[in-house]
C-alpha positions as semicolon CSV with decimal commas, in nm:
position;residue;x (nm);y (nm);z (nm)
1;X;27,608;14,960;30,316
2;X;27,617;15,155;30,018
3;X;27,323;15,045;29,776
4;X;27,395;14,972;29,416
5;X;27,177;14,924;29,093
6;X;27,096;14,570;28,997
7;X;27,230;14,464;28,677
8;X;26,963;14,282;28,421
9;X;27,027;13,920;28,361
10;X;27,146;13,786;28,016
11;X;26,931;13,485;27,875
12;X;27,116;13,209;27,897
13;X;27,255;13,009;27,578
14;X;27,368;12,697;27,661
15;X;27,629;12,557;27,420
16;X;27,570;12,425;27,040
17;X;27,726;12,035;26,948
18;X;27,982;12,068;26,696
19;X;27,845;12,029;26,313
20;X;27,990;11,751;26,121
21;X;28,195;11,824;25,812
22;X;27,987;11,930;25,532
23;X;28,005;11,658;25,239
24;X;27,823;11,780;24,900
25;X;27,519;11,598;24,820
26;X;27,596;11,286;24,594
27;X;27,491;11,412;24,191
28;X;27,254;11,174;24,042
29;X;27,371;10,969;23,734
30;X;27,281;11,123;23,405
31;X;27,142;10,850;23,186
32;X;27,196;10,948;22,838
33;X;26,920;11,028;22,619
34;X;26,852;10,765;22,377
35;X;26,540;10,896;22,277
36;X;26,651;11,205;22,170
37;X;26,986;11,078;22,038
38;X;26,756;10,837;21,796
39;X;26,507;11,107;21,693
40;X;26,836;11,301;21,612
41;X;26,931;11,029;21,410
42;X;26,617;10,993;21,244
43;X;26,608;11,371;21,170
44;X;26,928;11,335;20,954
45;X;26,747;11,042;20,798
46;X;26,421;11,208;20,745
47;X;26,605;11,553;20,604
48;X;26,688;11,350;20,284
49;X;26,297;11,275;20,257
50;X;26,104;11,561;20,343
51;X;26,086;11,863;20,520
52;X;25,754;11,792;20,733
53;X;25,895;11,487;20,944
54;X;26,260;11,686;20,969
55;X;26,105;11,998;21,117
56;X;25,864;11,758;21,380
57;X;26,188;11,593;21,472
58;X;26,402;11,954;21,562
59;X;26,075;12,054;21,734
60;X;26,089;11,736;21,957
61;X;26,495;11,755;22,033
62;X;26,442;12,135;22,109
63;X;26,146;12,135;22,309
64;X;26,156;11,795;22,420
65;X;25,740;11,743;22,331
66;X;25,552;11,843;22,071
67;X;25,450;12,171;22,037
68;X;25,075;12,281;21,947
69;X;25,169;12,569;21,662
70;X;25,112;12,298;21,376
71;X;25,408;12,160;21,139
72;X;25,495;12,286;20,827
73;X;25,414;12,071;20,567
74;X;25,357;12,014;20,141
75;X;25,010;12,198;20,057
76;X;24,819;11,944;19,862
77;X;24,598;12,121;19,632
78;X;24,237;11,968;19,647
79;X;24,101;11,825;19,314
80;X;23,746;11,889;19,221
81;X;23,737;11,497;18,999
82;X;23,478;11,302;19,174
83;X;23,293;11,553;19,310
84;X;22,906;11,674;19,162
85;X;23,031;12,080;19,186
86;X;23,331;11,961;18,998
87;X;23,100;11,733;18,719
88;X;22,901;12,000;18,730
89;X;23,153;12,300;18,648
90;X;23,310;12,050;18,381
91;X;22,993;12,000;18,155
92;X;22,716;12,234;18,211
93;X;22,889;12,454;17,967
94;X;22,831;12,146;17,722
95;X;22,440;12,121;17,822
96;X;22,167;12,371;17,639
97;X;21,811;12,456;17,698
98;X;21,594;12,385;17,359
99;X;21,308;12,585;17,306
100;X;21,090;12,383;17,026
101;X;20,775;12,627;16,835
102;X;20,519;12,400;16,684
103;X;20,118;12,455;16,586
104;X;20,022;12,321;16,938
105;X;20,257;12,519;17,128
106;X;20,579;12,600;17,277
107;X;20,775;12,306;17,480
108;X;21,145;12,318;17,657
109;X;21,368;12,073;17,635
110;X;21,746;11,986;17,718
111;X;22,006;11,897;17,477
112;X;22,419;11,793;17,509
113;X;22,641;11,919;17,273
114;X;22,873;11,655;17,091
115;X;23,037;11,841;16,839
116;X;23,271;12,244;16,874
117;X;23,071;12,360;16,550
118;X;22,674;12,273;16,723
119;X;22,585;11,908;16,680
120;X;22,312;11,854;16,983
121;X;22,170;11,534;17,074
122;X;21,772;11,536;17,257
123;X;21,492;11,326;17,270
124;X;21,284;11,314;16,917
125;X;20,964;11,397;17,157
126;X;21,135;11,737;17,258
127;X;21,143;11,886;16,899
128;X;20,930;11,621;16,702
129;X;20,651;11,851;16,510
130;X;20,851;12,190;16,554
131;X;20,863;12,482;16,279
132;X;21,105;12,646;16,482
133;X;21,400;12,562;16,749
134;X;21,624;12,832;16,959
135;X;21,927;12,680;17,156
136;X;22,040;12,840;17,473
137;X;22,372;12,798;17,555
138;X;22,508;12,785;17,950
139;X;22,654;13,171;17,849
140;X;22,330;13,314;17,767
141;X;22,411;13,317;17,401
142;X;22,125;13,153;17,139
143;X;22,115;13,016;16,866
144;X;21,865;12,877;16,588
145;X;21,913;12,527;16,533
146;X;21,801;12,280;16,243
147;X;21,680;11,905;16,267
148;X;21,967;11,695;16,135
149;X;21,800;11,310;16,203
150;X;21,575;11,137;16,415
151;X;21,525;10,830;16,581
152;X;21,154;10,802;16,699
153;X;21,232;10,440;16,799
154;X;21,505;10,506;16,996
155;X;21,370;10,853;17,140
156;X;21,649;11,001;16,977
157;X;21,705;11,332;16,769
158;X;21,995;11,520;16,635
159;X;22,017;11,918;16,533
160;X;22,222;12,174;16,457
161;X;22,324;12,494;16,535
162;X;22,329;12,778;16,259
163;X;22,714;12,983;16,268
164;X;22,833;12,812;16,539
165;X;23,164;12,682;16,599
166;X;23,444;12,672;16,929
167;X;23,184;12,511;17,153
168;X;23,240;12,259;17,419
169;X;23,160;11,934;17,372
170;X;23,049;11,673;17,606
171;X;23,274;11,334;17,637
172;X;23,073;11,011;17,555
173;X;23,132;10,752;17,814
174;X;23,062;10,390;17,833
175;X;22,710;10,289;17,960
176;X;22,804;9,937;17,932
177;X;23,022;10,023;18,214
178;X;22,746;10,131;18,445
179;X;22,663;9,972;18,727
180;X;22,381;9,944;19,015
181;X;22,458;10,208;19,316
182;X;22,707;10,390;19,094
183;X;22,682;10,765;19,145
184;X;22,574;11,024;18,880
185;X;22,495;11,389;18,801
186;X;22,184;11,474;18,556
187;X;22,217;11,848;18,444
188;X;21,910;11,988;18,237
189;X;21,628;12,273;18,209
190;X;21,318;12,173;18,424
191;X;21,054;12,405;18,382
192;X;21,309;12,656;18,166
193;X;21,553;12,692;18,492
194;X;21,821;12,664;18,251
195;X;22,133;12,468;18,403
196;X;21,976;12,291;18,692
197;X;22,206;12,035;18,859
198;X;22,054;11,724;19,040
199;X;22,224;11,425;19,192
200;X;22,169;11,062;19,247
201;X;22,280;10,716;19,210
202;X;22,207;10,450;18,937
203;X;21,891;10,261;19,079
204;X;21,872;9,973;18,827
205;X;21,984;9,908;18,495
206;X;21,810;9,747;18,196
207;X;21,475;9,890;18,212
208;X;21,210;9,828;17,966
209;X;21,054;10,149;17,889
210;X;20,773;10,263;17,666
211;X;20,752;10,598;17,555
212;X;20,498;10,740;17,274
213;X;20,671;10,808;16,931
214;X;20,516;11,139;16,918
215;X;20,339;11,111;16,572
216;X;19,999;11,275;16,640
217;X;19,877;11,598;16,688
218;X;19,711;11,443;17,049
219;X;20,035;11,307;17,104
220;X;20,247;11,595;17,105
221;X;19,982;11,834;17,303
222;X;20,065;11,571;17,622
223;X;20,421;11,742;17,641
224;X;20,304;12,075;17,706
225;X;20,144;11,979;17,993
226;X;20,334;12,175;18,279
227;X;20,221;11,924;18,536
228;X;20,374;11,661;18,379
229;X;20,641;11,488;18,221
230;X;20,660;11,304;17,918
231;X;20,392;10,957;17,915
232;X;20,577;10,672;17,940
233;X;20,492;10,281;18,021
234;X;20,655;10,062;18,279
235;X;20,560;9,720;18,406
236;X;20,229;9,730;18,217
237;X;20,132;10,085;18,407
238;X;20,098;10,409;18,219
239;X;20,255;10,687;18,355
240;X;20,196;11,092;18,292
241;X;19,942;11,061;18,098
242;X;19,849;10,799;17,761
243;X;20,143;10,667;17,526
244;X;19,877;10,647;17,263
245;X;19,852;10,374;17,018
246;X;20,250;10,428;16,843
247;X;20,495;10,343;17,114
248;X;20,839;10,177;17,139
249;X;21,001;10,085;17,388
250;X;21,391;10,064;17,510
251;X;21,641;9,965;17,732
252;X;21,673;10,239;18,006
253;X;21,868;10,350;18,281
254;X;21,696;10,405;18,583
255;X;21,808;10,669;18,819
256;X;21,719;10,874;19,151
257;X;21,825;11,215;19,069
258;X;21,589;11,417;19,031
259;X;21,455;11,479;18,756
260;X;21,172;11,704;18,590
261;X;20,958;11,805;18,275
262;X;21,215;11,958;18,090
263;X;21,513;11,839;18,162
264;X;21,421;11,545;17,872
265;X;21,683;11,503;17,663
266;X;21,977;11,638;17,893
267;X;22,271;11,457;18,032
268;X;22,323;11,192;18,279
269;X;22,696;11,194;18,350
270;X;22,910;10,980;18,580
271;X;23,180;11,095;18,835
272;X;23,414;11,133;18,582
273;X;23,209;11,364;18,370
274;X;23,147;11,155;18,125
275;X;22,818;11,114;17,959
276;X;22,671;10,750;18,017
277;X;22,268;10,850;17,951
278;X;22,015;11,083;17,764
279;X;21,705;11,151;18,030
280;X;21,415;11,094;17,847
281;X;21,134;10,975;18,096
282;X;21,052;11,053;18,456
283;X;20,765;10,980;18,713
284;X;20,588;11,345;18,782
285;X;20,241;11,344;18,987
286;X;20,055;11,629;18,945
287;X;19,969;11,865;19,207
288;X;19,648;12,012;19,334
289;X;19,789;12,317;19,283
290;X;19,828;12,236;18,882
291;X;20,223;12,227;18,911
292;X;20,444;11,986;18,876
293;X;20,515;11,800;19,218
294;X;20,852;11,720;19,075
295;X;21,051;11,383;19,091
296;X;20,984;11,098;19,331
297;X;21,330;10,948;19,225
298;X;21,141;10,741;18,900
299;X;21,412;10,841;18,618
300;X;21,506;10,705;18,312
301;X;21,772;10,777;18,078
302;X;21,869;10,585;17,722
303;X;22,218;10,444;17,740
304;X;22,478;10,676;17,580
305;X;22,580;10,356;17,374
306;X;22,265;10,333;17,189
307;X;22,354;10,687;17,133
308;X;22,658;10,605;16,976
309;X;22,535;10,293;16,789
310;X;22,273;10,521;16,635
311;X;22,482;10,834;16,550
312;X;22,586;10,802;16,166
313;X;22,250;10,718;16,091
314;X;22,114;11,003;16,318
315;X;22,385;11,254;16,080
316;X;22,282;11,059;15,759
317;X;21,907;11,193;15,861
318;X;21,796;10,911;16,061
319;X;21,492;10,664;16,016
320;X;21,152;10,609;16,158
């Protein structure tokens, strides 16, 4: 028998079941899209009012959500009314520093222009008894200034520039307005830092306050004192010192901002930057260290309507 080579077996396959037909896989039904069909429809809408909602709408239809690169929209531009930077850019320029020369000494003061050609309105204690008075104005620029009136009763003085004339004046407001909680700005010279800004609110209104009328020698020494303010009475207590035996005494505004020996006879001016008040007392205890320990939110200002009650006689020289 002849021997032959053995042949390697093939796996074996057995065979496949015939595949159905193929049949396509059933499309889902589109619903239309109402929502973006009624934001288009708003978009047309909205194009005829402004351009902020119109371009929201095309980025919703587009991108089907909103997107987080902002919209486009009108640029406001922000108003400084109601605000104390923007009081305070308004009418410092209408707010001076008075520097009064007498035989006891020198004293600084505040003062609110009223008039383009140098009319000034202070307290009668911040220039009462002077030889001499220099006006700073917010620019750095000084004048000399003469006494026009006073009002010793009322606390109340008017001068006036020498060559002066373009100036800004302040805006009288309505103190009979006023009322309890209402927010203010008092702008004066404490201590000769010319300009200072304070805030606060109106604490109470009505205030019966006694001030000296500054008609002595002993009286008028009591200003100078760096470590405190001007001596005034309230509720049968003396404060910064003796009111001496000539006094008067006036309805006041009482207020929290701060303020400071020297800033007598500046402005307290509501939101609006108007005028309302003439600071002319505040609460100072001294210091051990001999300065001034500065305000513990005791105020007082004289109603800018006495002010104006007061101001033809205060022009026609005033009275005692």
């Amino acid at each position: 028998m002849t021997d032959h080579q053995q042949q390697p077996q093939q796996p074996y396959y057995p065979p496949q079941p015939p595949q159905p037909p193929y049949t396509p896989a059933p499309q889902p039904h589109r619903r239309a899209r109402r929502g973006v069909g009624l934001l288009a429809a708003v978009a047309i809408a909205a194009a005829a009012v402004g351009g902020g909602t119109a371009t929201l709408v095309q980025q919703l239809t587009a991108d089907g959500a909103p997107t987080a690169t902002g919209v486009n929209g009108t640029t406001v531009s922000a108003s400084s009314k109601g605000t104390v930077a923007g009081v305070a850019e308004a009418v410092s320029p209408s707010i001076v520093e008075i520097s009064a020369t007498s035989t006891s000494g020198k004293s600084t003061g505040s003062g609110v222009i009223i008039t383009g050609d140098g009319e000034i309105v202070t307290n009668n204690h911040v220039i009462s008894g002077a030889s001499s008075i220099t006006v700073r104005l917010a620019n750095g620029k000084t004048y000399e200034a003469e006494v026009v009136g006073t009002a010793p009763d009322k606390d109340l003085a008017l001068i006036k520039l020498s060559g002066a004339s373009g100036l800004k004046a302040a805006t009288l407001g309505d103190s009979g307005r006023v009322r309890v909680g209402d927010e203010v700005v008092a702008i004066g010279s404490p201590e000769g830092l010319t300009g200072t800004v304070t805030s606060g609110i109106v604490s109470a209104l009505d205030r019966d306050v006694t001030v000296a009328k500054d008609e002595g020698q002993d009286q008028r020494r009591q200003q100078y004192d760096p470590r405190q303010g001007w001596p005034f009475e309230f509720g049968g207590r003396q404060f910064n010192g003796d009111t001496g035996s000539s006094r008067t005494t006036y309805k006041a505004i009482q207020t929290d901002a701060s303020l400071n020996p020297g800033n007598s006879g500046g402005a307290l001016i509501n939101m609006n930057g108007e005028i309302i008040g003439i600071n002319s007392a505040m609460y100072s205890p001294s210091a051990s260290s001999g300065s001034a320990a500065g305000s513990v939110g005791l105020g007082f200002a004289i109603p800018v309507d006495t002010l104006k009650a007061d101001l033809d006689n205060l022009r026609s020289g005033g009275s005692d």
